[in-house]
N, C-alpha and C positions, 0 to 999 in steps of 0.2 A: 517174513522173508520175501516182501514184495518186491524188493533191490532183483532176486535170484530171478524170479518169474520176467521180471523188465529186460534180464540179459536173456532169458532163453529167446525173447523178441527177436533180438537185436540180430542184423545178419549186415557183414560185410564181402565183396570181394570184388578184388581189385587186382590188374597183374603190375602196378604203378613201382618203381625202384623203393619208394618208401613201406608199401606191404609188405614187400618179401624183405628189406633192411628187419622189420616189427617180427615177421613172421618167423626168422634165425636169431633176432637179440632178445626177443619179448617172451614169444611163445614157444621158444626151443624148438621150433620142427623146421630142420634144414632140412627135408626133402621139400615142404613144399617151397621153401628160402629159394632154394638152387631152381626148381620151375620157376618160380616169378627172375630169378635175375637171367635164365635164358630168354625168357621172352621179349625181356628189358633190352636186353644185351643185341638180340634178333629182330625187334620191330624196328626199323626207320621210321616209327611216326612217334616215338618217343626222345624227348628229348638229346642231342648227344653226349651235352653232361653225365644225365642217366645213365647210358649205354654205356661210356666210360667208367664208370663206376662198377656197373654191374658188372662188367666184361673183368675190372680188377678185382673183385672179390671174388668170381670162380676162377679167376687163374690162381686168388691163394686158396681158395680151396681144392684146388687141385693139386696144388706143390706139398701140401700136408697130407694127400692120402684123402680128401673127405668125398673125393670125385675121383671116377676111375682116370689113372694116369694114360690108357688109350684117348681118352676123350681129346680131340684136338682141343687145342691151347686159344684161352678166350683170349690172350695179351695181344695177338692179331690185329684185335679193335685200337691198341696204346700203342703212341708212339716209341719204338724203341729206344730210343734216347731215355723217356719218363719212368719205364721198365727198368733201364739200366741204375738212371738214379734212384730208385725208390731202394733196389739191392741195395748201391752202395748205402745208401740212407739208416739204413736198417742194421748193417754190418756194424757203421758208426756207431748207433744208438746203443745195439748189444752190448759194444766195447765197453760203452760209457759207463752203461748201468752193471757191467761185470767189476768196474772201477768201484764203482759208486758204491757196491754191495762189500768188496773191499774197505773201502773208507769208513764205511759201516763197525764194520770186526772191529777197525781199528778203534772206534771209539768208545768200544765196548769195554776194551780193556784202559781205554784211556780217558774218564768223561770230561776231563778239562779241552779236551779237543774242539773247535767250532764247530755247531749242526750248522748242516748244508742239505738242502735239499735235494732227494737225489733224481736222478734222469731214469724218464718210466720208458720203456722200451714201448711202441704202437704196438697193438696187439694186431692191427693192421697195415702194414708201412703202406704194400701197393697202393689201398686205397688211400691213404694220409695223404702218399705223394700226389695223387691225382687228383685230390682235391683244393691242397697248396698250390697245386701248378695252374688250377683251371680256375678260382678264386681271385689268384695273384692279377687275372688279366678282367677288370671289373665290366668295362662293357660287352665283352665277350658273356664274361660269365653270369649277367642280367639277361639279355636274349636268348642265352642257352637256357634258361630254365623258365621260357615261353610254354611247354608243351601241357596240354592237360595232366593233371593231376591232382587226387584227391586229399583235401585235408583231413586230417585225424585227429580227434583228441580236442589239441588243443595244441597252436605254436603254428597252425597254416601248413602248405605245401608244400617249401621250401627247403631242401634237401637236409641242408646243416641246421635247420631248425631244429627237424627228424631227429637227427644223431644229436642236439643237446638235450632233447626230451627223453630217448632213449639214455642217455648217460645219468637226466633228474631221475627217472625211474630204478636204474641202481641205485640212488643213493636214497630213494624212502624204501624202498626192500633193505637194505643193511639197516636204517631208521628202524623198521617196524619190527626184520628180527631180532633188535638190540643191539646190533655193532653200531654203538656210536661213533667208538676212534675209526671206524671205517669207512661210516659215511661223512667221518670230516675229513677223512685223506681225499675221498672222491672229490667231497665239496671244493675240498680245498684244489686240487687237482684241475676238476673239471669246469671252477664258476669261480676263478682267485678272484673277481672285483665283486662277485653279487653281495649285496645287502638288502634284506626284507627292511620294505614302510613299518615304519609306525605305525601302533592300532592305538586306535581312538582312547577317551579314558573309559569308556562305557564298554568293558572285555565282554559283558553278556551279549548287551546285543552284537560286537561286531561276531562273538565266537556263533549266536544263530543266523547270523545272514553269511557267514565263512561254510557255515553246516549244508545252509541250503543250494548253497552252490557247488557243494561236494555231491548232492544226491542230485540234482540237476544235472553233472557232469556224468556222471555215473550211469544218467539213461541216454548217454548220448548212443548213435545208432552204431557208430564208427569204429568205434572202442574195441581194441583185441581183445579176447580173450585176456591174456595175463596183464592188461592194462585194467580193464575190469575187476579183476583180482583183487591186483593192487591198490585198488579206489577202494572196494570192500573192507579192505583190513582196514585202510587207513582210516576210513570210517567206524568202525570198530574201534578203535585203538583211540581217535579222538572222542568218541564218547566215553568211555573209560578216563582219558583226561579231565571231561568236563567234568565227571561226577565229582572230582576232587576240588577243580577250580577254574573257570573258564579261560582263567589267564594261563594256567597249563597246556590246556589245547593248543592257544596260541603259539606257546613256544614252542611244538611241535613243529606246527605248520612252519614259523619263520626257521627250520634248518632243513627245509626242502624248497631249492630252488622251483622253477616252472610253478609246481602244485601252488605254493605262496601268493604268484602272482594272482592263479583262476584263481583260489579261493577269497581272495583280497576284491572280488571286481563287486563293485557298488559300495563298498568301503569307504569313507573320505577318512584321507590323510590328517593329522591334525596339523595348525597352523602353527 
C-alpha cells in the first residue's frame, strides 16, 4: 500500500478558479467550492475570465437554494445582457430536451422511427454562457487567461482544459464502476472526435511502460483527493486486466479520453 502512504504526502492548496471548479466536481465539498469561487470572484489579481466564471456559478448556486438567497447576487460581476441570454439559453435548451424526451416515447412504441440524438440540457447554462461568450472573442480571451494559476494533474492551467479533464474523469468512474453504455454516452457526448493511438505490436511492453506512468502520475503532488482515488482504482482494475491479457488493459485504457493520452507518453506510435 505504498501508492496510500505517497498520498498521505501529498498536500495541495490553492484558492485558483480551477481548485475550487475540482473541489465541487471532484471532491464533492461545496462548502469549501463556494470559498475558493468567492475569493476567485473577489480578488482583482485574478484573472477576469476567472472572476466571471466564478461570480456565474455562485449566482447558480444561489438560484437553486445551495447559497443563502440573502446573499447579495454574484451576476453583478456579468454583464446583463450575458445574464439575460444565458436564461433565455437554458429555457430553449429545456424545451428542446422536453421534445427530445417526447420523441423518445415515441420511438418506443414505434422502432422503425429514425434515432436522433437528443439535446442534453447544461447542467450549467450561466456558466456555458460565459464561457461561449468570452471564448468566442480569441484574443480577448488569450490575455484574459494571463493571471497565475496552478496546474493539476495533467492538461495544464487552462480553464476549459480543467472542465475537459473534469468531464475524462466522469467517464473512467462510470468505466471502473461498470457502466459502460454510460461512459460511452459521456464519451460520446463530451469528446465526439477523440480517437486513442495505436499501441505498438509488442502490448507487454507498451501495457509496462502505460503502468509506469500511471504510478508516476499517481505520486503527483497536485492531485485531489478524488483524483487520486480515481488513479487507484484504475490501477487496480488495470492490473486485474493484465492478469488475463496485456492487450486487455489496453483496451481499457483506449475508452478513457485525457487518461489514454498520459498513459500513452514514451509510447511510439507504430508507422
Amino acid at each position: 500500500m505504498w501508492l496510500v502512504a505517497a498520498a498521505a504526502a501529498a498536500q495541495s492548496q490553492s484558492s485558483s478558479l480551477q481548485d475550487a471548479w475540482i473541489r465541487e466536481t471532484l471532491d464533492l465539498d461545496i462548502r469549501a467550492a463556494i470559498q475558493g469561487y468567492r475569493e476567485v470572484a473577489r480578488d482583482e489579481s485574478h484573472p477576469a475570465f476567472d472572476r466571471k466564471i466564478a461570480a456565474a456559478r455562485l449566482e447558480e448556486l444561489r438560484r437553486i437554494g445551495v447559497i443563502d438567497a440573502s446573499e447579495p447576487a454574484s451576476a453583478k460581476l456579468l454583464p446583463e445582457s450575458l445574464v439575460s441570454s444565458a436564461e433565455a439559453k437554458a429555457q430553449e435548451t429545456n424545451a428542446k430536451a422536453a421534445a427530445d424526451l417526447a420523441k423518445q416515447a415515441s420511438r418506443a412504441s414505434n422502432p422503425a422511427s429514425p434515432e436522433e440524438k437528443p439535446e442534453v440540457p447544461p447542467l450549467r447554462p450561466l456558466v456555458s454562457a460565459v464561457l461561449q461568450t468570452l471564448s468566442s472573442d480569441a484574443p480577448a480571451f488569450a490575455a484574459d487567461r494571463g493571471g497565475p494559476n496552478r496546474a493539476r494533474g495533467f492538461g495544464g492551467n487552462d480553464t476549459t482544459r480543467v472542465l475537459e479533464r473534469i468531464r475524462a474523469a466522469d467517464i473512467a468512474r462510470a468505466d471502473l464502476a461498470g457502466n459502460l453504455a454510460e461512459a460511452d454516452q459521456l464519451r460520446l457526448r463530451n469528446f465526439p472526435a477523440w480517437k486513442p493511438e495505436p499501441w505498438p505490436a509488442d502490448k507487454s511492453a507498451a501495457w509496462a511502460t502505460a503502468r509506469a506512468n500511471l504510478v508516476e502520475w499517481y505520486q503527483e503532488r497536485q492531485l485531489s483527493r478524488a483524483e487520486r482515488d480515481t488513479l487507484q482504482r484504475l490501477l487496480a482494475a488495470l492490473d486485474e486486466d493484465a492478469r488475463t491479457s496485456p492487450a486487455r488493459a489496453l483496451e481499457r485504457i483506449d475508452r478513457l479520453p485525457f487518461y489514454s493520452e498520459r498513459l500513452r507518453a514514451g509510447i511510439a506510435a507504430p508507422r
